[in-house]
C-alpha positions as a printed NumPy array, in Angstrom:
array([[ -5.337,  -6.47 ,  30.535],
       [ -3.063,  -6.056,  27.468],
       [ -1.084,  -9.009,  28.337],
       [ -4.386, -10.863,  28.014],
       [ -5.699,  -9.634,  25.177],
       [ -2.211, -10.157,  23.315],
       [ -2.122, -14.035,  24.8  ],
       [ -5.996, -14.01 ,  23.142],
       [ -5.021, -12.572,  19.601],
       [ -2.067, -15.176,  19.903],
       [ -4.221, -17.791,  20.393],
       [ -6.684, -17.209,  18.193],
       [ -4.176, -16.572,  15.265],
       [ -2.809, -20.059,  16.468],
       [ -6.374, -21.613,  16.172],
       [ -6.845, -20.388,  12.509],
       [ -4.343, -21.75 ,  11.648],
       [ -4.494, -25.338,  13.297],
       [ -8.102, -25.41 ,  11.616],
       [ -6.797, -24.637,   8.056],
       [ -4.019, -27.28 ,   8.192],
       [ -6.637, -29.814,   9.91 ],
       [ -9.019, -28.517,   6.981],
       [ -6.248, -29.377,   4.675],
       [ -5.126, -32.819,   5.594],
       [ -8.793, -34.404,   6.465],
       [ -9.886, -33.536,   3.009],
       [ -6.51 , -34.191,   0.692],
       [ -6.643, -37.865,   2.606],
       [-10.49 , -38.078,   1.558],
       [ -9.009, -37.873,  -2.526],
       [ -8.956, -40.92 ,  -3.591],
       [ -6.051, -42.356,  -4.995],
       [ -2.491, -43.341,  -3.817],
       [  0.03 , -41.061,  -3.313],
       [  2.744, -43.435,  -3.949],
       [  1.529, -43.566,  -7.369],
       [  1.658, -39.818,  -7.925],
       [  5.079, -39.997,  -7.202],
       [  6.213, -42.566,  -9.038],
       [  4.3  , -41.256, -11.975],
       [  1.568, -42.64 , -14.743],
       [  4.344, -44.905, -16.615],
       [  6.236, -46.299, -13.517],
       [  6.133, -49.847, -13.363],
       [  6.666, -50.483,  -9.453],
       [  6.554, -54.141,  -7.71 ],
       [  4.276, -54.169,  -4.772],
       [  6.783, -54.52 ,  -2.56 ],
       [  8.64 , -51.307,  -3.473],
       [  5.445, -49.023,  -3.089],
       [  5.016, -50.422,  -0.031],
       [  8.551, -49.556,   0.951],
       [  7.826, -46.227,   0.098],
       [  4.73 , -45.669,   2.139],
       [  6.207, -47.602,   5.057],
       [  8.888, -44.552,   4.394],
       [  6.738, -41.87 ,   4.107],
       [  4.518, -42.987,   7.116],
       [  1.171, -43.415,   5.367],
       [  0.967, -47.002,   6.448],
       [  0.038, -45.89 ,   9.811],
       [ -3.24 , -45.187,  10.977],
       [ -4.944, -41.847,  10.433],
       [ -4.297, -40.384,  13.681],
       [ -0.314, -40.97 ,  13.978],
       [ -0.098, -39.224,  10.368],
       [ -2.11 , -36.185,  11.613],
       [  0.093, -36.059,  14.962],
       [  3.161, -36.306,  12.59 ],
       [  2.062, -34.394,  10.017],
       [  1.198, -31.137,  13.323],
       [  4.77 , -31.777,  14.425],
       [  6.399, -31.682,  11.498],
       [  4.304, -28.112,  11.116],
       [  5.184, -27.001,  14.168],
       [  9.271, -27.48 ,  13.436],
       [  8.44 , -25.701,   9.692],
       [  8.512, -28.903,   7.949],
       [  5.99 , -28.511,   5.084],
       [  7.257, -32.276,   3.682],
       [  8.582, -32.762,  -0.007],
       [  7.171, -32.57 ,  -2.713],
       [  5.965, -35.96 ,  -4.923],
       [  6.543, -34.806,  -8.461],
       [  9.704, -32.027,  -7.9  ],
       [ 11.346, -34.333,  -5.039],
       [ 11.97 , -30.959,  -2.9  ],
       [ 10.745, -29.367,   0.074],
       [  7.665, -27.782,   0.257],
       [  9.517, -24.277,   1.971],
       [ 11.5  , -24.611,  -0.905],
       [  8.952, -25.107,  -3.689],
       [  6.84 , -22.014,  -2.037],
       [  9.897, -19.944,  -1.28 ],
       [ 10.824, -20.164,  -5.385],
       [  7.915, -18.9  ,  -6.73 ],
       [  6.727, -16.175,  -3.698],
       [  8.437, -13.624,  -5.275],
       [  6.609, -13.422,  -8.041],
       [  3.746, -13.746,  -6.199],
       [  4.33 , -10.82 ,  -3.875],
       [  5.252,  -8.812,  -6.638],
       [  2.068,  -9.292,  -8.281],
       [  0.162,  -8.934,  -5.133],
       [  1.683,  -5.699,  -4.132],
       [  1.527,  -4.154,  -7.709],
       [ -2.68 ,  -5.441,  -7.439],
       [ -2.838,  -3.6  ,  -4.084],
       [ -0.959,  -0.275,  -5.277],
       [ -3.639,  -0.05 ,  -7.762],
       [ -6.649,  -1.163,  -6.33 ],
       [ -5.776,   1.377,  -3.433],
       [ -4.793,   4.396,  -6.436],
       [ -7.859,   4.178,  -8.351],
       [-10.296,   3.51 ,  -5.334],
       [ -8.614,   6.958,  -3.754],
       [ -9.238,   9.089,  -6.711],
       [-12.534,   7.731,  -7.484],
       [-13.747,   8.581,  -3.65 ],
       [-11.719,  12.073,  -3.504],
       [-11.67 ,  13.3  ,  -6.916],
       [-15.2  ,  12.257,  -7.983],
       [-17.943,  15.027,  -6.9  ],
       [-21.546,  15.158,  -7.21 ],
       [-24.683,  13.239,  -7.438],
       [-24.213,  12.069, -11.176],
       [-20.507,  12.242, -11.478],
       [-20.308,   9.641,  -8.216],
       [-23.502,   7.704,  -9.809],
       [-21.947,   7.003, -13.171],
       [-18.348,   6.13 , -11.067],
       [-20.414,   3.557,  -8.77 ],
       [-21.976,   1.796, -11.926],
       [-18.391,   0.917, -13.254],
       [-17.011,   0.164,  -9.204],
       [-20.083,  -2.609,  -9.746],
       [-19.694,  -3.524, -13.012],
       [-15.883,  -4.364, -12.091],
       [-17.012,  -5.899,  -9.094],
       [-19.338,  -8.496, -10.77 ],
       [-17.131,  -9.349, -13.669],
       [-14.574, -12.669, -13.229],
       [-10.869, -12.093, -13.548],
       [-10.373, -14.013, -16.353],
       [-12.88 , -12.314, -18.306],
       [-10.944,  -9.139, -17.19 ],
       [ -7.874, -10.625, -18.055],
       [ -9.087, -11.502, -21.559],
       [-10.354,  -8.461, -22.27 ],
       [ -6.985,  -6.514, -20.894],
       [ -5.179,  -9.46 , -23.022],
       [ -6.656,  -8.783, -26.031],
       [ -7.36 ,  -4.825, -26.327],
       [ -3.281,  -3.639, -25.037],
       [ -1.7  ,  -7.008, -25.669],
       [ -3.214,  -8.62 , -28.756],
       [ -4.449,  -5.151, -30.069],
       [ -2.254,  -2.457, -29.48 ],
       [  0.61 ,  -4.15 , -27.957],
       [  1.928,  -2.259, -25.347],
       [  2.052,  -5.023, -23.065],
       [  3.572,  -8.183, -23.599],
       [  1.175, -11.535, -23.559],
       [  3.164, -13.715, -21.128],
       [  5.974, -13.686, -18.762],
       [  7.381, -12.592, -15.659],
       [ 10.267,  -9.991, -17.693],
       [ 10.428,  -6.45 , -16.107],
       [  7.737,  -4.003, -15.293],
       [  5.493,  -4.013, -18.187],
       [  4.874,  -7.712, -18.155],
       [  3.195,  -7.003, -14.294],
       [  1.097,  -4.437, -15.619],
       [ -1.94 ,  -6.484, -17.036],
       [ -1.891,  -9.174, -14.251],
       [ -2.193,  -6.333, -11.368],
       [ -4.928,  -4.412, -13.507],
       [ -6.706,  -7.567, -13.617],
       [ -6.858,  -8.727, -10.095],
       [ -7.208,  -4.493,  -8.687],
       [-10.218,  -3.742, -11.098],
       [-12.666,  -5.477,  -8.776],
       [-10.645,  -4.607,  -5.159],
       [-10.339,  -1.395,  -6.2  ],
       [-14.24 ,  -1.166,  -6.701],
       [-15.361,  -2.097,  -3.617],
       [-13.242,  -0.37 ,  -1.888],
       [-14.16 ,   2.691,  -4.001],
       [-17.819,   2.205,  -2.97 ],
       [-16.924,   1.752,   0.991],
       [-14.645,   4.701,   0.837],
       [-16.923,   7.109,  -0.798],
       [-19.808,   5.748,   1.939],
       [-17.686,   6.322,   4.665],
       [-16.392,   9.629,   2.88 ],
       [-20.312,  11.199,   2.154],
       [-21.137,  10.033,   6.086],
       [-17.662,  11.576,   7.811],
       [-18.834,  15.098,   5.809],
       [-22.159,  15.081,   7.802],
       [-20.333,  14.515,  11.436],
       [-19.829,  17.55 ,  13.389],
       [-15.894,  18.205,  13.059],
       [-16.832,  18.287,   9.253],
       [-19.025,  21.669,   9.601],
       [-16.392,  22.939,  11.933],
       [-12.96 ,  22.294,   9.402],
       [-15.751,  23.825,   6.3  ],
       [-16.169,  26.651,   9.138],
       [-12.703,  27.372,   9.846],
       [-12.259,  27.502,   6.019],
       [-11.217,  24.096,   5.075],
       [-11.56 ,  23.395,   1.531],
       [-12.76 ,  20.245,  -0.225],
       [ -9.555,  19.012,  -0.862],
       [ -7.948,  20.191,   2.798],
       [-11.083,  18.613,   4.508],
       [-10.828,  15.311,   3.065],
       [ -7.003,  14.693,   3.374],
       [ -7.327,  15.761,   6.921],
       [-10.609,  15.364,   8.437],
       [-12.652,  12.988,   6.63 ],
       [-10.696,  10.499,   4.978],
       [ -8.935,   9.008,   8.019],
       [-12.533,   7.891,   9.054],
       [-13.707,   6.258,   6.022],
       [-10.599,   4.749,   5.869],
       [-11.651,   2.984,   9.06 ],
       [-14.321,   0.778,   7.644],
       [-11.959,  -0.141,   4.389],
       [ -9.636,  -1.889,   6.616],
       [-12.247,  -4.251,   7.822],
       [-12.3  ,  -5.725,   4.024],
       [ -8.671,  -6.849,   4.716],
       [ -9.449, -10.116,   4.62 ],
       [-11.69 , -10.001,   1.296],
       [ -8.604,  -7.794,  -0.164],
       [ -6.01 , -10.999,   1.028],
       [ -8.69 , -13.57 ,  -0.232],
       [ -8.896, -11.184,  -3.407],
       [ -5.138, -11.351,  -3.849],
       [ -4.481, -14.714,  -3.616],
       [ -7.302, -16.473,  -4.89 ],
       [ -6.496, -14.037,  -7.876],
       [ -3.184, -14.887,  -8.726],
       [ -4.191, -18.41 ,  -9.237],
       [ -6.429, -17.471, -12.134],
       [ -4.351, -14.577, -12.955],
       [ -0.887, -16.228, -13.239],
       [ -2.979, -18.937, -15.366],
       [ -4.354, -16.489, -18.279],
       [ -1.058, -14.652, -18.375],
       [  1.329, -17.775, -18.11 ],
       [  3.08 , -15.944, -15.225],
       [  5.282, -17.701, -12.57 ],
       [  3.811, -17.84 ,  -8.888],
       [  2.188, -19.396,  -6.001],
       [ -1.081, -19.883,  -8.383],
       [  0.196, -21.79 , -10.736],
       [  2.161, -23.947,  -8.489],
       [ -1.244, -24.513,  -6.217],
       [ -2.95 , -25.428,  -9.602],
       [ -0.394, -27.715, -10.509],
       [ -0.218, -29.414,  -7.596],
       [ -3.592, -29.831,  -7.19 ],
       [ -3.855, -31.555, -10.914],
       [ -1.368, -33.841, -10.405],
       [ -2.402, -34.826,  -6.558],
       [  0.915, -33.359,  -4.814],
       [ -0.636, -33.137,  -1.358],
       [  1.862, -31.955,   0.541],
       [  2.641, -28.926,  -1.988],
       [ -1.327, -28.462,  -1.309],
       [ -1.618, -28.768,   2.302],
       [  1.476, -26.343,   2.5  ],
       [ -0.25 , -23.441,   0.67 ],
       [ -2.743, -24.022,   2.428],
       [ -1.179, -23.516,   5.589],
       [  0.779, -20.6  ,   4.579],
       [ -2.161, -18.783,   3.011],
       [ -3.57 , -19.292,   6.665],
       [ -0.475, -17.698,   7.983],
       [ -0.621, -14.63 ,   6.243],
       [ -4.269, -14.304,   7.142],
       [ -3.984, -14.315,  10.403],
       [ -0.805, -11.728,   9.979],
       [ -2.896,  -9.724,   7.752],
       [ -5.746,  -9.281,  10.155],
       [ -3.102,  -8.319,  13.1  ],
       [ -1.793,  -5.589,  10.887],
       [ -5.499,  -4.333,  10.4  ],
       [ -6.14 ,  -4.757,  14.161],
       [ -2.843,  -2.341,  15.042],
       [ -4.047,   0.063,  11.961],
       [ -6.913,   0.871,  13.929],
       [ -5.092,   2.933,  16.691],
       [ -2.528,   4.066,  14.501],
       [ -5.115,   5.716,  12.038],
       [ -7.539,   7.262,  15.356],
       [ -6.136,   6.382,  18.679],
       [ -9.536,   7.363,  20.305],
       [-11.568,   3.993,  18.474],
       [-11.226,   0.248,  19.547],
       [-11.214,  -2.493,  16.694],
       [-14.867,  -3.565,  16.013],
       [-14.076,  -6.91 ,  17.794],
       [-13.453,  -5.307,  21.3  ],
       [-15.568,  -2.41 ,  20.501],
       [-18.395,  -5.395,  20.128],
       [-16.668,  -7.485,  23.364],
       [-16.924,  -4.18 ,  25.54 ],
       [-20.61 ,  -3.937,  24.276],
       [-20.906,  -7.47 ,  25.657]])
């Protein structure tokens, strides 16, 4: 049985991502234009004959179906392709600028996860938690680049505490992860404090207040571990959050990264540096979710996941 449900995650991790990279090359070949010229660039003055040569090189004279076959192989061996305007491989172009793409992610998480904690444990009664979920919503519903902006020009422009641009040290990261953890860390405030106000009305609750559990006591070890529980099932909005982020957010704050690479590329038509991101934000989906999926039993042994809770329902 757990063979077979570890052969069905597999799979399905595998299917996710065969249907982004299909996703990805059946609309990049519906752009029209020709690659060839991309690379070459605006000015190039090519003969016929030579772009020809190159697409005889590159394989896109051959029918649709033998590039898609070549283009899963290639996938399948870790071959992304090269890039048309930087001439290097596509690993290579995504491995460069990860770093700084990971840093800013993890920085966004740390902070979306610090200020959606204290807002959930720290903030009690009615009005106290009513004003708190107006600004979760408000954060919510307001675009990153507005937040940016604003961040940009009250600590940058205004005080300056913050530099305006740049990737150099810690307080050039400070601004780009406030940005993009404002509106994670609001809804996951608002789930956590649901989950929090509905784990105080379950049973153990009244018996840890009844064995003299404090407010404090009975959240860190009774109640939060179950409204944690419905927070993980956002990981996917949080990943989405993260790195559809960081392509806005490495934009306003002219920082180095995955986003402005995918932007980039996708201005100046270099498909392969494209479909690669595409791919590997796939990839770390899938990953993502599989993390989520073991959190479950490590958080409460006694639950299922909500997907096998909802196949043993079935």
């Amino acid at each position: 049985m757990i063979f077979r449900r570890i052969l069905a995650r597999v799979a399905g991790m595998l299917v996710v991502v065969w249907g982004a990279a299909t996703a990805a090359f059946l609309v990049l070949k519906l752009v029209p234009g020709d690659p060839v010229d991309v690379m070459l660039g605006v000015s190039a003055q090519a003969s016929p004959e030579l772009k020809q040569s190159i697409r005889a090189e590159l394989g896109l004279d051959q029918p649709l179906l033998v590039q898609y076959v070549s283009y899963l192989s290639r996938l399948v061996r870790g071959d992304f392709g090269t890039s048309y305007q930087l001439r290097l491989p596509v690993t290579d172009v995504i491995g460069q600028q990860l770093g700084y793409t990971l840093q800013l992610a993890a920085a966004s998480l740390a902070l979306a996860l610090v200020i959606a904690l204290a807002g959930a444990v720290l903030v009690h009664g009615r009005a106290a938690r009513g004003v708190f979920s107006v600004l979760e919503l408000l954060a919510i519903s307001s675009p990153p680049f507005w937040i940016g902006l604003v961040l940009l020009s009250v600590f940058a422009f205004g005080l300056g505490w913050f530099p305006v641009a740049g990737a150099d040290g810690i307080q050039s990261l400070v601004l780009p992860a406030m940005t993009i953890a404002l509106p994670v860390a609001g809804i996951l405030g608002q789930v956590l404090r649901t989950g929090l106000e509905d784990a105080e009305e379950q049973p153990f609750a009244t018996t840890a207040r009844a064995r003299g559990a404090g407010p404090a006591r009975l959240v860190l070890r009774h109640t939060l571990r179950h409204a944690a529980i419905p927070a993980l099932t956002l990981a996917g909005y949080i990943v989405g959050s993260l790195l559809g982020g960081a392509v806005i957010v490495e934009s306003v704050f002219a920082r180095p990264g995955l986003g402005r690479v995918a932007l980039a590329a996708i201005t100046n038509r270099d498909l392969p540096v494209v479909m690669g991101i595409i791919v590997f934000t796939a990839i770390v989906f899938v990953l993502v979710n599989l993390l989520v999926d073991l959190a479950y039993r490590a958080i409460d042994p006694r639950i299922a996941p909500p997907t096998t809770a909802i196949r043993g329902a079935r």
